[in-house]
C-alpha positions as CSV (number, residue, x, y, z in Angstrom):
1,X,69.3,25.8,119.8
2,X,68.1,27.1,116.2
3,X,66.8,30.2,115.6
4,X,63.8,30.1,113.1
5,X,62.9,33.6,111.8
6,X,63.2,35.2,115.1
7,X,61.8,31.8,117.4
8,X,64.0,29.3,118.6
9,X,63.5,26.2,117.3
10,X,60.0,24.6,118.7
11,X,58.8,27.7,120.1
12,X,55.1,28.4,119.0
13,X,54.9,32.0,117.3
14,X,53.1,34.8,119.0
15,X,50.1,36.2,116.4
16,X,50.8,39.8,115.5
17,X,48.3,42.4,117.4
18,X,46.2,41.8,114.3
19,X,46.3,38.7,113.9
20,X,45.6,37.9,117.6
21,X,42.3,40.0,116.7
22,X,41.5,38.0,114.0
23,X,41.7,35.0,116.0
24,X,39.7,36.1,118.9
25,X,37.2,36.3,116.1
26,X,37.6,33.3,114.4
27,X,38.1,30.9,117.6
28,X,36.0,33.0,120.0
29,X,36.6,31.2,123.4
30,X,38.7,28.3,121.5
31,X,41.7,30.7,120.8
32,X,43.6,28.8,123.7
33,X,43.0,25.7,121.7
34,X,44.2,27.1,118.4
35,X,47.1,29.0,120.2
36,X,48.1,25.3,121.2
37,X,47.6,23.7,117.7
38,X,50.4,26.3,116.4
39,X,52.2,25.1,119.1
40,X,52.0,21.5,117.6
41,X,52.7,22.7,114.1
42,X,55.6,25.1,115.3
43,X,57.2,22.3,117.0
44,X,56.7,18.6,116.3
45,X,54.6,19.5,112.8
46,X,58.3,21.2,111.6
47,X,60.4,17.7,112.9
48,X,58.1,15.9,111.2
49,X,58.2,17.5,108.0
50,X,54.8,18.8,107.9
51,X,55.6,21.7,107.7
52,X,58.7,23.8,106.3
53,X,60.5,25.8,109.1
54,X,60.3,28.7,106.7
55,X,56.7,28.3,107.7
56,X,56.7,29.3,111.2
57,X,56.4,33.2,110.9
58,X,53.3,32.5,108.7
59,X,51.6,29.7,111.0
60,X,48.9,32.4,112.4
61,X,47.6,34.1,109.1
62,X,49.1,32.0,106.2
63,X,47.7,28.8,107.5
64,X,45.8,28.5,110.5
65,X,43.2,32.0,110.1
66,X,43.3,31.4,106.5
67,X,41.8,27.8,107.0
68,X,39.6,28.3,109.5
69,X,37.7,31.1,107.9
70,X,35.9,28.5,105.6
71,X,34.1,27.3,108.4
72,X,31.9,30.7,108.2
73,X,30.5,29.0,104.5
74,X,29.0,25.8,106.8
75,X,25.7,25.5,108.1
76,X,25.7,24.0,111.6
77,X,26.1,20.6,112.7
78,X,27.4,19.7,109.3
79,X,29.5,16.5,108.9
80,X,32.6,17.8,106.5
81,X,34.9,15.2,104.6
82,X,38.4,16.6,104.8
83,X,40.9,15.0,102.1
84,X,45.0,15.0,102.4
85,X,44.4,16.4,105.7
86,X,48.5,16.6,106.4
87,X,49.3,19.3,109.5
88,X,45.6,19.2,110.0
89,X,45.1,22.1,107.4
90,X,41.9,23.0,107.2
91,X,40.7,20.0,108.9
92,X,41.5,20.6,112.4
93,X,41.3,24.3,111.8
94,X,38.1,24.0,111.3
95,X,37.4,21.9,114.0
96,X,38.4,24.2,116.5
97,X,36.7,27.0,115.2
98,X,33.2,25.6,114.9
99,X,32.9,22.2,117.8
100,X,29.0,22.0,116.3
101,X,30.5,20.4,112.9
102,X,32.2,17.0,112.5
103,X,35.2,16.3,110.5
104,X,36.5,13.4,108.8
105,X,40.3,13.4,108.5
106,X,41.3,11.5,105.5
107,X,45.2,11.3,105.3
108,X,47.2,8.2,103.7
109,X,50.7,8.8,105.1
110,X,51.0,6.9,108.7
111,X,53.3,9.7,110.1
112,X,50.8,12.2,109.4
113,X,47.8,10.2,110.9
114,X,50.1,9.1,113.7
115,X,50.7,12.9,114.2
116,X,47.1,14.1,113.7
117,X,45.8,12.0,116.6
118,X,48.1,13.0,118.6
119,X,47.0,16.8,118.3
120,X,43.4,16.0,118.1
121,X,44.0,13.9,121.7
122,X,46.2,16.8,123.2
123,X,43.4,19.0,122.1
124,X,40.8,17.4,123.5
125,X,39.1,17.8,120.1
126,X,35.5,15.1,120.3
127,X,34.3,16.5,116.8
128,X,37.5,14.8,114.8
129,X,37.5,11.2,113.2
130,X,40.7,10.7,111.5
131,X,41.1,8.2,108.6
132,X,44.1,6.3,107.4
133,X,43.2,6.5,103.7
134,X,43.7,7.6,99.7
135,X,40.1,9.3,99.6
136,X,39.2,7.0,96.4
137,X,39.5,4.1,99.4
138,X,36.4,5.8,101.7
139,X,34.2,6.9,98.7
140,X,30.7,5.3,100.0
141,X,31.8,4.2,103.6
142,X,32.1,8.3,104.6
143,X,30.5,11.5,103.0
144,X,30.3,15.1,104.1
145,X,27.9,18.2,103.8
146,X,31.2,19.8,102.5
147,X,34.3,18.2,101.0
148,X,37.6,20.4,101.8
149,X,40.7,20.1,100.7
150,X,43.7,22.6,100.5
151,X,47.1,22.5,98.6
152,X,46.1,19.2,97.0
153,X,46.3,19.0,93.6
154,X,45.0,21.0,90.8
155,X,40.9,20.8,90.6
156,X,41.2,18.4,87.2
157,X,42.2,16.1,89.8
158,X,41.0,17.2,93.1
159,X,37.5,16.9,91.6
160,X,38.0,13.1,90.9
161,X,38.3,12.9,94.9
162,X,36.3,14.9,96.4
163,X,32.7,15.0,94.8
164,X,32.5,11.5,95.4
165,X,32.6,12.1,98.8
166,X,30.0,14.4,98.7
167,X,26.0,14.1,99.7
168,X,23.8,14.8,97.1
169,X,23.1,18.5,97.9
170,X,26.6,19.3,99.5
171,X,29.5,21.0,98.4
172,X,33.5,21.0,97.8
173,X,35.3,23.5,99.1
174,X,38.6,24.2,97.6
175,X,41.1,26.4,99.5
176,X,42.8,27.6,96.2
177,X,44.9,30.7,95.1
178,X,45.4,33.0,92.4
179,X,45.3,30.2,90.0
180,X,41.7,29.6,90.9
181,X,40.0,30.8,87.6
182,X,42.4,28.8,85.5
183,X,41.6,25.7,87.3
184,X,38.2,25.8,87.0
185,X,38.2,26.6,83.2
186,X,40.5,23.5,83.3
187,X,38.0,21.2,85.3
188,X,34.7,22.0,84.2
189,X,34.2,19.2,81.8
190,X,35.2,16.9,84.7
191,X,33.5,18.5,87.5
192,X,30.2,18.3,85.0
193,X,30.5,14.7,84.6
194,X,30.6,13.7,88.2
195,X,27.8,15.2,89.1
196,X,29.1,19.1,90.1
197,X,27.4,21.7,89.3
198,X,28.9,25.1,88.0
199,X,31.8,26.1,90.1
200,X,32.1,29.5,91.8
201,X,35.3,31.2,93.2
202,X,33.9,32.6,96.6
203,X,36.5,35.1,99.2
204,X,35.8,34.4,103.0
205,X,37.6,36.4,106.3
206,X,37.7,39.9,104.7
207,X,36.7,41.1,107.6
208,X,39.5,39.8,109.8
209,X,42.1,39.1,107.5
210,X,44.9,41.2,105.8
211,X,44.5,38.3,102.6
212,X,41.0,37.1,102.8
213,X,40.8,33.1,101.9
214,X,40.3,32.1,98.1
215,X,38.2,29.3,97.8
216,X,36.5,27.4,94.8
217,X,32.9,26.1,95.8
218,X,31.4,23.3,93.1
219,X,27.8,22.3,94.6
220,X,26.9,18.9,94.2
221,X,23.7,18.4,92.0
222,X,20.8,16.2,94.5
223,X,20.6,12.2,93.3
């Protein structure tokens, strides 16, 4: 057996005392549910290759807490459009954080679908529809209150995909990092001409994370 920064190979990472905290937070009475989704990504997400072993010490705050925190920028009951959902980041994050909203999975790669359902069916998880799909292929047959995406591309392209998907009145939420500024200075001609409005750099989790969340929020102007 492997050993993996401290894990054997396959075990799911315990969240530091802090982190555990955190997620108490974030999850509330879910934390079982998100304690078994690092298990999936610790284990089967690493065989796969949706994730880099190198990953594993990181699952908790890197990944998991750092996704999930957007969910504190939706309003309830939303219906969010998640694109290149991958390991399920933010998508299913998300989803276990806040059951109230529904989330639209779109991923293109079979593996990663094939793996996505299987967590979401493990899980238990009723608020997930996952799609096998570029996003460009579901623009008008799916939209969202909120359009995430994380680790994408850069937002010249990312905005091509995901305002599209948008209701009029919604939003994209980008899960981006220091490079935010940049790529919004980059994008803004674009983002104008589909229909964004003026993009904002927002920080969520502060309150529960050591590196609160970075994410770029372009509102989508009403029809």
């Amino acid at each position: 057996m492997t050993e993996v920064a401290g894990q054997p190979s396959g075990a799911a990472p315990e969240p530091s005392p802090a982190e555990l905290a955190a997620a108490r937070s974030v999850f509330g009475q879910h934390v079982d549910s998100a304690r078994a989704f690092v298990g999936h990504l610790s284990s089967s997400g690493i065989e796969r290759g949706l994730l880099g072993p190198r990953e594993v010490p990181r699952l908790w705050g890197r990944h998991v807490l750092n996704c999930a925190v957007v969910a504190n920028l939706m309003s309830s009951d939303s219906t969010v459009v998640d694109v290149g959902s991958g390991a399920g980041l933010p998508g299913l994050a998300i989803a276990i954080a806040r059951p109230d909203l529904h989330l639209h999975l779109v991923e293109p790669l079979e593996r990663r679908v094939t793996w996505l359902a299987e967590v979401i069916d493990d899980l238990s998880l009723t608020n997930v529809t996952v799609h096998r799909a570029r996003a460009e292929q579901v623009i008008g047959d799916i939209a969202g209150d909120y359009v995430t995406a994380r680790a994408v591309s850069a937002l010249t392209t990312l905005a091509g995909w995901t305002i599209p998907l948008s209701k009029p009145g919604g939003a994209v939420l980008a899960i981006k990092g220091r490079s935010a500024a940049e790529e919004i200075e980059k994008a803004r001609k674009v983002i104008r001409k589909l229909g964004g409005g003026t993009p904002e750099i927002v920080t969520v989790g502060a309150d529960v994370l050591e590196e609160p969340t970075t994410v770029v929020r372009i509102p989508v102007r009403p029809a």
